[in-house]
VEXDREN-2710 file (C-alpha; in Angstrom, 1 decimal):
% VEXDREN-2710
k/r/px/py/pz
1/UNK/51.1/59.6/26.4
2/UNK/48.6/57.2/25.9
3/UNK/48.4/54.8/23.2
4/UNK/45.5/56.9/21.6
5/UNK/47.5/59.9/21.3
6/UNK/49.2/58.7/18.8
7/UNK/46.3/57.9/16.0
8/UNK/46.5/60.3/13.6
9/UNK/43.6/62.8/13.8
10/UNK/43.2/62.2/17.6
11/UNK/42.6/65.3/19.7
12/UNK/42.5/65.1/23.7
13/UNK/39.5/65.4/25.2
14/UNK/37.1/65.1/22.1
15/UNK/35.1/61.6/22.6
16/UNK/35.5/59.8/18.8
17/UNK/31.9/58.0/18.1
18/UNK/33.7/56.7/14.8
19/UNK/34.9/53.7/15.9
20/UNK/32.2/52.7/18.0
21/UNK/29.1/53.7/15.6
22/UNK/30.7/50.9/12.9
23/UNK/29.8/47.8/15.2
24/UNK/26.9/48.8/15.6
25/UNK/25.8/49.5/12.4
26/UNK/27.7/46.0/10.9
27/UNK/25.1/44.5/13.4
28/UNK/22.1/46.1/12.2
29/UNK/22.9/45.3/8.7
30/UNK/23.3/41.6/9.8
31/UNK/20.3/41.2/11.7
32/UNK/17.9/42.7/8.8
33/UNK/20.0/40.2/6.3
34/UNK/19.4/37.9/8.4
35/UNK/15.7/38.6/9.4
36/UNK/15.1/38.6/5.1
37/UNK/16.7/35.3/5.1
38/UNK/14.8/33.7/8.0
39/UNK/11.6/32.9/5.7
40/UNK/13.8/31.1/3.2
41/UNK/16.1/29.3/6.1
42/UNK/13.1/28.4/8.0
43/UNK/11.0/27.1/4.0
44/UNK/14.3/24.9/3.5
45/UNK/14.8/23.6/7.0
46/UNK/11.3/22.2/7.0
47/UNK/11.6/21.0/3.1
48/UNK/14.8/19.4/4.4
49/UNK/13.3/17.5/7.3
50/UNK/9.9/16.7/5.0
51/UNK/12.2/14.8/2.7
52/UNK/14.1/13.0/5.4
53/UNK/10.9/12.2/7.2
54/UNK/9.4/8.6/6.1
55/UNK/6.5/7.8/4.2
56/UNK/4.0/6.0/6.5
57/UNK/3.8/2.4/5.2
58/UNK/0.4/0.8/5.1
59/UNK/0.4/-3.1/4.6
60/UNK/-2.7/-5.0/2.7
61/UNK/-3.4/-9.0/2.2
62/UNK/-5.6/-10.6/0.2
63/UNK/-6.4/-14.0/-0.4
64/UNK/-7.0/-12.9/-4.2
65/UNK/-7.3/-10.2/-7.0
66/UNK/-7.1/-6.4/-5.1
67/UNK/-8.4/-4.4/-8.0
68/UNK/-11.8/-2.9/-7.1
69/UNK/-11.4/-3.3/-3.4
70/UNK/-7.8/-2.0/-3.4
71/UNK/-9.3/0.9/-5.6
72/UNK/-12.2/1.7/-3.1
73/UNK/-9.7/1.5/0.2
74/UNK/-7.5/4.3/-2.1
75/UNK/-10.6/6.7/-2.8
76/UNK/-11.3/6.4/1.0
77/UNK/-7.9/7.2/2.2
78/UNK/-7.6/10.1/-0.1
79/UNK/-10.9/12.0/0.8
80/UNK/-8.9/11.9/4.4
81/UNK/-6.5/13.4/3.4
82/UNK/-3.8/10.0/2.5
83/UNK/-2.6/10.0/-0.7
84/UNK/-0.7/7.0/-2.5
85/UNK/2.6/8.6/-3.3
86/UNK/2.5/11.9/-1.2
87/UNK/4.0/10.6/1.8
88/UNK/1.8/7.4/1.9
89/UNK/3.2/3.9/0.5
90/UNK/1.0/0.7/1.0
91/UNK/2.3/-2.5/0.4
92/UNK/0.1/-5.1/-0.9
93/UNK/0.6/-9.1/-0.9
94/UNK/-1.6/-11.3/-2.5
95/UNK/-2.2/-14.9/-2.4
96/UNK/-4.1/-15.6/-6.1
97/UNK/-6.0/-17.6/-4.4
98/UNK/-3.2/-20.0/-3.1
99/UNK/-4.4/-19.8/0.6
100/UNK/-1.4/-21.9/2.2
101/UNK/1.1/-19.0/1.1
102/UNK/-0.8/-16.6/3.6
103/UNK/1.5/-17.3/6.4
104/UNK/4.7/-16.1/4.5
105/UNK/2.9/-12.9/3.0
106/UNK/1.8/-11.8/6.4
107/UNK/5.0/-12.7/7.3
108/UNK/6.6/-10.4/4.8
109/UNK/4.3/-7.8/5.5
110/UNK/5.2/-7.9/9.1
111/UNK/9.1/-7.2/8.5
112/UNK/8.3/-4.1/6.1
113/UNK/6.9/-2.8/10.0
114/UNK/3.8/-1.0/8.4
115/UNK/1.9/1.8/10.5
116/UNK/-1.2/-0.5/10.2
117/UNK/-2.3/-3.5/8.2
118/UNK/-5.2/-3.8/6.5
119/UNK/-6.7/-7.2/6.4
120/UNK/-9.1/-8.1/3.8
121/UNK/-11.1/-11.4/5.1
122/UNK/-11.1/-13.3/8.2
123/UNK/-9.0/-16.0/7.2
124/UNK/-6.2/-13.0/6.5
125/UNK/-6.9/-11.9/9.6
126/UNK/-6.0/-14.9/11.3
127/UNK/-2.7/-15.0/9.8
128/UNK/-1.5/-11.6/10.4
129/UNK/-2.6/-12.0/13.8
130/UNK/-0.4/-15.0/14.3
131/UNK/2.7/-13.0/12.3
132/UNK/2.7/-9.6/13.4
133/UNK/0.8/-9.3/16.9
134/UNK/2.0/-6.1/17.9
135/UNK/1.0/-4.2/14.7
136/UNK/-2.5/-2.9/14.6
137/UNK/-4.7/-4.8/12.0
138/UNK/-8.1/-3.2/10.6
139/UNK/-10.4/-6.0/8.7
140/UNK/-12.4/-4.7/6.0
141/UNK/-14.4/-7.6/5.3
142/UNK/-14.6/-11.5/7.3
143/UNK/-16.6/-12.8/9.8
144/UNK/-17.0/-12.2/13.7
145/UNK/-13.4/-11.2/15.0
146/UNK/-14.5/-12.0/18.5
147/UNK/-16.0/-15.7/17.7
148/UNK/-12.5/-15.8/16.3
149/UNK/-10.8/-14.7/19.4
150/UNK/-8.9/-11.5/17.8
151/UNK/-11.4/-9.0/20.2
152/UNK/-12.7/-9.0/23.3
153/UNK/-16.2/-7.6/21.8
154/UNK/-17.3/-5.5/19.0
155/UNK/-18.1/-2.6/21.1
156/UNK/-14.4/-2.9/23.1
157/UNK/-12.0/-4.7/21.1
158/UNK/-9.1/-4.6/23.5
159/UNK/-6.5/-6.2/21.2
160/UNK/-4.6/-5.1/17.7
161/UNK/-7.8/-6.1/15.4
162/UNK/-10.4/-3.8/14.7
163/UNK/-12.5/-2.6/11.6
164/UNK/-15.5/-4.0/10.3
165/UNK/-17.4/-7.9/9.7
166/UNK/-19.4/-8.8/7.5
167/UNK/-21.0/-11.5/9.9
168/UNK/-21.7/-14.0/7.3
169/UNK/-22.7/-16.6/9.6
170/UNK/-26.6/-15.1/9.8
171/UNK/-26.7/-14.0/6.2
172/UNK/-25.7/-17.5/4.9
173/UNK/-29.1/-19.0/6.4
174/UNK/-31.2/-16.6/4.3
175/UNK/-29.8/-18.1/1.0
176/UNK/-31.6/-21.4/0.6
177/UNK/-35.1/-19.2/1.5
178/UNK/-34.3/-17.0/-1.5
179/UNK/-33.5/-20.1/-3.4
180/UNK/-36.8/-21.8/-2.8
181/UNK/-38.4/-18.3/-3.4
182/UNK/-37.4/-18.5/-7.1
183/UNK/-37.5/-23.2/-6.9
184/UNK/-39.9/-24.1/-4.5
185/UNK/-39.9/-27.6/-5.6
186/UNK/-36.1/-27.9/-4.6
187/UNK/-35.6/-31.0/-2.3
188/UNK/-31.9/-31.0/-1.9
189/UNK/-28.9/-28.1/-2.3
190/UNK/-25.1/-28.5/-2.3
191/UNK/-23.3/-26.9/-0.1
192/UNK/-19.8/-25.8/-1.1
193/UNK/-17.3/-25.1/1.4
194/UNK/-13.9/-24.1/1.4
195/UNK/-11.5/-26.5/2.8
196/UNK/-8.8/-23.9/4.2
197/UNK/-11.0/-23.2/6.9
198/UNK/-10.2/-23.1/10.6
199/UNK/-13.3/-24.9/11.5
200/UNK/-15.3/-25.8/8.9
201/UNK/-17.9/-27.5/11.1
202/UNK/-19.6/-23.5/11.6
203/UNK/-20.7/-23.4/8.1
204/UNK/-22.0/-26.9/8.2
205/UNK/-24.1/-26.0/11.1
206/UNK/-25.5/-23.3/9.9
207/UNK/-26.3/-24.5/6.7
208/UNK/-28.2/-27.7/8.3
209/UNK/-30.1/-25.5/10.1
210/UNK/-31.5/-23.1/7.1
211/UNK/-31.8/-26.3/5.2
212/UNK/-34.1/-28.1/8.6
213/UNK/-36.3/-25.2/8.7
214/UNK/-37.9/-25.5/5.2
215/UNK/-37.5/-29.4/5.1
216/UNK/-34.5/-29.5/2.3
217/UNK/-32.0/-31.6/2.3
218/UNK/-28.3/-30.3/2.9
219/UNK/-25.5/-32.0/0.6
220/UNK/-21.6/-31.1/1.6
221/UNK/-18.5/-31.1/-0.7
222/UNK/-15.4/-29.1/0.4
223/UNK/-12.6/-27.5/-1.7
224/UNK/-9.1/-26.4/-0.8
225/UNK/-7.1/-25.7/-3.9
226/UNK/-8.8/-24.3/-7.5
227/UNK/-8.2/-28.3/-8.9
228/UNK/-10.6/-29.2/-5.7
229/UNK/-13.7/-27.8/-7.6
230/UNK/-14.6/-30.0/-9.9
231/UNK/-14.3/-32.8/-8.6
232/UNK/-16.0/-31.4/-5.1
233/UNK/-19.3/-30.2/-7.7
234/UNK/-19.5/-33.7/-9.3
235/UNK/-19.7/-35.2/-5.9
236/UNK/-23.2/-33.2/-5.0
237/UNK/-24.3/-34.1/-8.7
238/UNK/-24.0/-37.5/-7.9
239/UNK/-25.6/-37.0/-4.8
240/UNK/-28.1/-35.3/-6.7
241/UNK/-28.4/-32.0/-5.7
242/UNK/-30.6/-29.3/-7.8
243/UNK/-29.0/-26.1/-6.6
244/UNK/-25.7/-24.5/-5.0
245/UNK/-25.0/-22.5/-2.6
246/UNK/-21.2/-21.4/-2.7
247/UNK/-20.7/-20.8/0.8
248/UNK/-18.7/-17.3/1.7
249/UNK/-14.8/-17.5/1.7
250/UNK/-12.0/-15.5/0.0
251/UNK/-10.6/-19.0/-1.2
252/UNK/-14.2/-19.7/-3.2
253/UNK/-15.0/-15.8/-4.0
254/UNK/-11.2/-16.0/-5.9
255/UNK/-12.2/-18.8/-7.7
256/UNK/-16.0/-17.8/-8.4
257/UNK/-15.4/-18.1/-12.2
258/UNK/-14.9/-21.4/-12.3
259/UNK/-17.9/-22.4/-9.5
260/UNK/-19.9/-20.4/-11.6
261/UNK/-19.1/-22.1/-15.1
262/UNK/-19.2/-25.7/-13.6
263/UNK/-22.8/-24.9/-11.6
264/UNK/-24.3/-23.2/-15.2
265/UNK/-23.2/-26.7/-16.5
266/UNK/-25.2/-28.6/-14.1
267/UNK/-28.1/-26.0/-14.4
268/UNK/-28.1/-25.0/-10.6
269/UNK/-29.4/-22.2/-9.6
270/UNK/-25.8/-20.6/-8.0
271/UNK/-25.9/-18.0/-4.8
272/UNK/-23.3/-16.7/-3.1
273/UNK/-22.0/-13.9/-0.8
274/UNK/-20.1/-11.1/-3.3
275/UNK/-22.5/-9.0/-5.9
276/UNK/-20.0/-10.1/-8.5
277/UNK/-20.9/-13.6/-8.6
278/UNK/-24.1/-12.6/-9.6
279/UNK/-22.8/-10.2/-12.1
280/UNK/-20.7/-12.6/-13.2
281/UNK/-23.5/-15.4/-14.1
282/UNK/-25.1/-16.8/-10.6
283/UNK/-28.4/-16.6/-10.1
284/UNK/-28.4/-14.8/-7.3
285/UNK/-26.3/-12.7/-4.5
286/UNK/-27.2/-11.7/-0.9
287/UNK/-24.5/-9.8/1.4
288/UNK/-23.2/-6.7/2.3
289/UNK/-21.2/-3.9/-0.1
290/UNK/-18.1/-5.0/-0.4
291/UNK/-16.7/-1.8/-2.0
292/UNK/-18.5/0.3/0.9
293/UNK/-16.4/-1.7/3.5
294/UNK/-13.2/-1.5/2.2
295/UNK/-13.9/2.8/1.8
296/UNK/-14.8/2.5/5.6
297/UNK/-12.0/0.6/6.2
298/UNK/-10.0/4.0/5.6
299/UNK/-11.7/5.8/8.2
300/UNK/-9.8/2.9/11.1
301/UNK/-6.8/3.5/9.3
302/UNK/-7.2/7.3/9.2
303/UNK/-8.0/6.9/13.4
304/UNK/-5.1/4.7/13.9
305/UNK/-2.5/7.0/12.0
306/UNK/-3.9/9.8/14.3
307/UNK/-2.8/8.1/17.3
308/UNK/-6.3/5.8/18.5
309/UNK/-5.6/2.9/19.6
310/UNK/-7.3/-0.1/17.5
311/UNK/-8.3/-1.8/20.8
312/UNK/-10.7/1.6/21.1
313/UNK/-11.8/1.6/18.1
314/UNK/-15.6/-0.2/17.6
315/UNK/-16.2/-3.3/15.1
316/UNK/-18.8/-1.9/12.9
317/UNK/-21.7/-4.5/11.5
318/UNK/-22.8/-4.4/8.7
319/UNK/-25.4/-1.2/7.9
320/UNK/-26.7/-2.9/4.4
321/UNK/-27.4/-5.8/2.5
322/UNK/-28.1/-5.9/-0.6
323/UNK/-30.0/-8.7/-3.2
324/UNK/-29.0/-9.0/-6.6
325/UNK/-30.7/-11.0/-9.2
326/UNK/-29.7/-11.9/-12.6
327/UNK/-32.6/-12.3/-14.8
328/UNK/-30.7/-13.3/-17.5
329/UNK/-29.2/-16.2/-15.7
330/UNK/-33.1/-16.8/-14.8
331/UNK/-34.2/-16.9/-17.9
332/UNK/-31.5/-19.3/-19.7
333/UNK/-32.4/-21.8/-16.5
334/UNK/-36.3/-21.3/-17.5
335/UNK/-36.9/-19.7/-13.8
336/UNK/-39.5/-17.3/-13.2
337/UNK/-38.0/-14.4/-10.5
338/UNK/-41.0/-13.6/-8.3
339/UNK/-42.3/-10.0/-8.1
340/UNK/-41.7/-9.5/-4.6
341/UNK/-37.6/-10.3/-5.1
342/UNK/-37.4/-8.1/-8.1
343/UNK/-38.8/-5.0/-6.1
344/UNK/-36.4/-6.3/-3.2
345/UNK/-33.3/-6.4/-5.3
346/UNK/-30.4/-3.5/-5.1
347/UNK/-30.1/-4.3/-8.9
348/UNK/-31.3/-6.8/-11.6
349/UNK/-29.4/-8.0/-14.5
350/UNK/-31.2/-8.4/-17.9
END
């Protein structure tokens, strides 16, 4: 007798399905369990791994304050898509206009191994350069990247440094023809220039130059640290120079305030690069958007998150320059604004 035989209610030659049906029916059960469950396994598998996954870590350096141009880069990022705080972190490191502590901030920035750096002025881009070569750099805002050696050209970069210039080297020699525009009976302008530059010598010939071609004499005083100033501005007066022209740098753009006050003092006429020194008291302004670079600057870092590779990527000129005059300023100096630079101007301040 077989083993069988001897289960109660077993009958030879009748096939029992009993035992065999209940497998099969524990499986179904389990598979549409588990085929309910799959949506909600599959939700907290990927919620799992979103949480594990990094945020990606952009750097930023400035020589001085980030507010509005920090803002601006932010509104650019998140119309791409990057938010601050959803899976985005930048870290920022700024200088306060204490340029010799570049070199350890970009150093800093370099350990935190960011995505991509954004660099916010030439001289920034020099040092982050030098500290993290093999991290891709955008530049918002500074001069010619390849005079400075960081890119082959501005069509073909080739290197880690991309983004935009501002190319203040040709919009510097405009400023002493809008200053005789509004003084033509000015015979000699100061020239202040900041001392933390590489090569100073570039802004000293392009200055002579402008100065040559409409027979003004050209006066030089540098700066290097905010205590510099004063005594840099009673050096021109002494020299006797009628106007200034604050000469583009992050160093002298932190410290515009004070060029500004001391130059009102001395009843110069005051241009410089940055709309907000004109908004701020000089007489005048003449240079790109600052706030529409640094918004651009999000498209590079949107490219370079994507998987471009900077050295692909073209350095952009500037599109737009804009004039801004502040009448009021005129008016306490007793200058007279011509027509022509009024209608010019991207805005007037009364």
């Amino acid at each position: 007798m077989s083993v069988n035989e001897h289960r109660p209610g077993f009958h030879p030659g009748v096939r029992v399905r009993v035992g065999a049906d209940a497998p099969r029916r524990s499986t179904r059960r389990a598979f549409v369990i588990a085929a309910v469950a799959w949506p909600a396994v599959t939700w907290v598998d990927a919620a799992f791994a979103q949480s594990k996954q990094k945020p990606v870590v952009i750097g930023w350096l400035a020589t001085g304050g980030t507010g509005q141009s920090l803002a601006a880069f932010k509104e650019g990022l998140s119309a791409l898509g990057w938010k601050e705080g959803s899976g985005v972190v930048i870290e920022t490191r700024s200088a306060k206009g204490q340029v010799d502590q570049l070199p350890v901030l970009a150093a800093e920035l370099a350990a935190k191994k960011p995505a991509v750096i954004v660099s916010t002025s030439g001289v920034t881009t020099r040092f982050l350069a030098e500290a993290a070569p093999n991290i891709p750099i955008v530049q918002a805002t500074g001069g010619d990247p390849v005079a400075a050696g960081h890119a082959a050209s501005l069509a073909r970069p080739g290197g880690m440094v991309t983004g935009l210039t501002t190319l203040p080297t040709e919009l510097r020699e405009k400023y002493v023809e809008l200053l005789i525009a509004i003084t033509p009976k000015l015979k000699r302008v100061g020239f202040l220039i900041d001392g933390n530059l590489r090569d100073p010598s570039r802004q000293r010939e392009a200055a002579r130059r402008s100065a040559a071609h409409y027979s003004i004499e050209a006066l030089f005083a540098q700066a290097a640290k905010a205590e510099d100033i004063e005594s840099a501005m009673s050096a021109l007066a002494k020299q006797g120079a009628q106007a200034l022209i604050a000469m583009p740098s992050p160093f002298l753009n932190a410290e515009r305030q004070r060029v500004i006050k001391l130059a009102l003092a001395q009843r110069w006429p005051l241009i410089s690069e940055s709309r907000r020194w004109a908004e701020e008291g000089a007489l005048l302004s003449y240079g790109v958007d600052f706030l529409a670079n640094f918004r651009r600057a999000a498209y590079y870092v949107d490219r370079i998150l994507k998987g471009a590779r900077p050295g692909d990527l073209p350095i952009e000129q500037p599109m737009k320059i804009e004039l801004v005059v502040n009448a009021k300023t005129a008016k306490a100096l007793g200058l007279r604004v011509p027509q022509e630079l009024l209608v010019r101007a991207e805005k007037v301040i009364e």
